[in-house]
N, C-alpha and C positions, 0 to 999 in steps of 0.2 A: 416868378413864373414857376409853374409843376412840370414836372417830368412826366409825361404822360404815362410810360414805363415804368415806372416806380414810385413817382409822388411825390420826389426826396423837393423840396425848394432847389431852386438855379437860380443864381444869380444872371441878372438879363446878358454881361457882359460873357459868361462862360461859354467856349465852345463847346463843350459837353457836359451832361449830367454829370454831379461830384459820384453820387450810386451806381448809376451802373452804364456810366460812359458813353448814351447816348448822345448821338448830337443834337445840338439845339439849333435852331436855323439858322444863329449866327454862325454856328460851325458849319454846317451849309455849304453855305458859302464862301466859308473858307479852304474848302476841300476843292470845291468845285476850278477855285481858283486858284490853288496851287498843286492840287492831283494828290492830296496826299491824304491815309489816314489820323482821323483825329482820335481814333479810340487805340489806344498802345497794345490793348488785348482786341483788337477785331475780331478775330478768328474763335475765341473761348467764346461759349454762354453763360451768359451774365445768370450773378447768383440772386439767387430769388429770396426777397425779403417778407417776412411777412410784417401784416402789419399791428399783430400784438406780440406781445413778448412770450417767450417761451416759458410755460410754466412747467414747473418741475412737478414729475409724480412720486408719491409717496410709495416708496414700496413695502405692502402687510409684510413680508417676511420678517421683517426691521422692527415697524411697527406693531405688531401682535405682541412680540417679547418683551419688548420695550414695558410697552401697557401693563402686562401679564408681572413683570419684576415689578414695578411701581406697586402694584396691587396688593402682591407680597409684601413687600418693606413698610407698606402703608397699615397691613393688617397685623404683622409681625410687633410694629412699634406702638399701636395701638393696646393689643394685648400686652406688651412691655408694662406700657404707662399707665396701665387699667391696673394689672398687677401690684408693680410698685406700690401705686396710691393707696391700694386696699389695704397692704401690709402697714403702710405709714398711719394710716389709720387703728390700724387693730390693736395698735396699743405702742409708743415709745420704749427703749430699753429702759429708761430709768424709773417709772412707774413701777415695769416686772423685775425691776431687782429688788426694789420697795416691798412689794407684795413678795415676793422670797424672799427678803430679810423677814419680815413680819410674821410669816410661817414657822420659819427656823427660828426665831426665837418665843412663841406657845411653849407655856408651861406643857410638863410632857407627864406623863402618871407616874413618873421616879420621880418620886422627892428631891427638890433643887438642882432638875436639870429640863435640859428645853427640850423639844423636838428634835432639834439637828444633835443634840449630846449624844439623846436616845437611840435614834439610829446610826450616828458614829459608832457606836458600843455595837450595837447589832454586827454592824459590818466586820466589826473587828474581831468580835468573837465567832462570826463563823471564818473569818481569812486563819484564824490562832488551829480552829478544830479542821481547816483543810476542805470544809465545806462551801467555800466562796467561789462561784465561777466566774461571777459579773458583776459588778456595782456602775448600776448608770449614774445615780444620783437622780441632784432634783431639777426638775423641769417644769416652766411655766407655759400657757398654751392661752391663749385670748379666746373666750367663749362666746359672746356676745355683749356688745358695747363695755361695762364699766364691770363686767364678770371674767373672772380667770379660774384656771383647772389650774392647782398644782401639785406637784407628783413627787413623791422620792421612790426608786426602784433599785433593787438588788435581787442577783440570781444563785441560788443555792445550787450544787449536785444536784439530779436527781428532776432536774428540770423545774424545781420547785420555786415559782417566783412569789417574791414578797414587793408587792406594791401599796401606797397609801397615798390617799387621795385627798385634796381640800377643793372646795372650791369657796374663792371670796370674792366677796360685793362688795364693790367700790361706792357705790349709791350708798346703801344700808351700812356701810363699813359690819358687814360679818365676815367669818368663816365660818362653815359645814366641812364638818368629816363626811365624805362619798362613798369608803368604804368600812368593811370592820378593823382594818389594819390602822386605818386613819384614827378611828374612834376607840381604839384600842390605847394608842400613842396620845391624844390629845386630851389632859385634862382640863375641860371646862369651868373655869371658875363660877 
């Protein structure tokens, strides 16, 4: 049997609703015949159920930011891993130390000394005359695919910098001097 009142199933034998404490006729009856109530809450109104469940709302405030961070950490790590891979691509350390061993040792236009001898000497004889401000040294740079820039740099007084350039192909196995300092230093056999 249904509860008229709420729906809830009764069992035929209950005096009242298990929901919301109506009497059933067999309660009735039973009231009628011993004067008493069957509901323990008579006087209270019964609570109102409904009959779907309550669904929860989402509240934007929560949700906007929530979204909004995601977005960020999503874009943030993107550009990470975009990054990274570029670099892992653009050439390995031990290729560019290969290609700066390779440079540093070109015969140099002194008679039986390399590249790196020659501008050791450079560097030393102006640190001796007090004209040495800087020596960055030599630096490799990845140009495009299987080509590299490589560089040796020192700064005199007087803002006068002396820089030399190579650039080598990994494909063609060259080097080219880039600049006059370069082609000055490197004697081409």
């Amino acid at each position: 049997m249904r509860c008229p009142k709420c729906s809830t199933e009764t069992p035929n034998e209950a005096l009242c609703c298990p929901g919301c404490k109506l009497p059933t006729p067999k309660g009735n009856n039973y009231l009628k015949t011993k004067g008493k109530s069957v509901r323990p809450d008579a006087g209270k109104k019964p609570k109102k159920r409904s009959r779907q469940k309550d669904k929860k709302s989402i509240n934007p405030l929560i949700v906007v930011p929530v979204l909004l961070i995601v977005v960020i950490l999503f874009g943030a790590g993107s550009y990470i891993a975009t990054t990274l891979f570029q670099e892992a691509q653009a050439g390995d350390p031990g290729s560019m130390e290969a290609i700066l061993t390779k440079v540093r040792g070109l015969p140099s236009s002194q008679e039986g000394k390399t590249v790196e001898d020659y501008f050791e000497d450079k560097v030393e004889e102006s640190r001796d005359a007090g004209r040495l401000r800087e020596a960055e040294g030599w630096n490799v740079r990845p140009l495009d695919g299987k080509q590299y820039l490589v560089s040796f740099t020192f700064e005199e007084m007087g803002n006068q910098k002396h820089r030399a350039e190579w650039e080598v192909n990994l494909a063609s196995n060259t080097i080219v001097a880039k600049n006059d300092l370069a082609a000055k230093v490197y004697k081409r056999e």
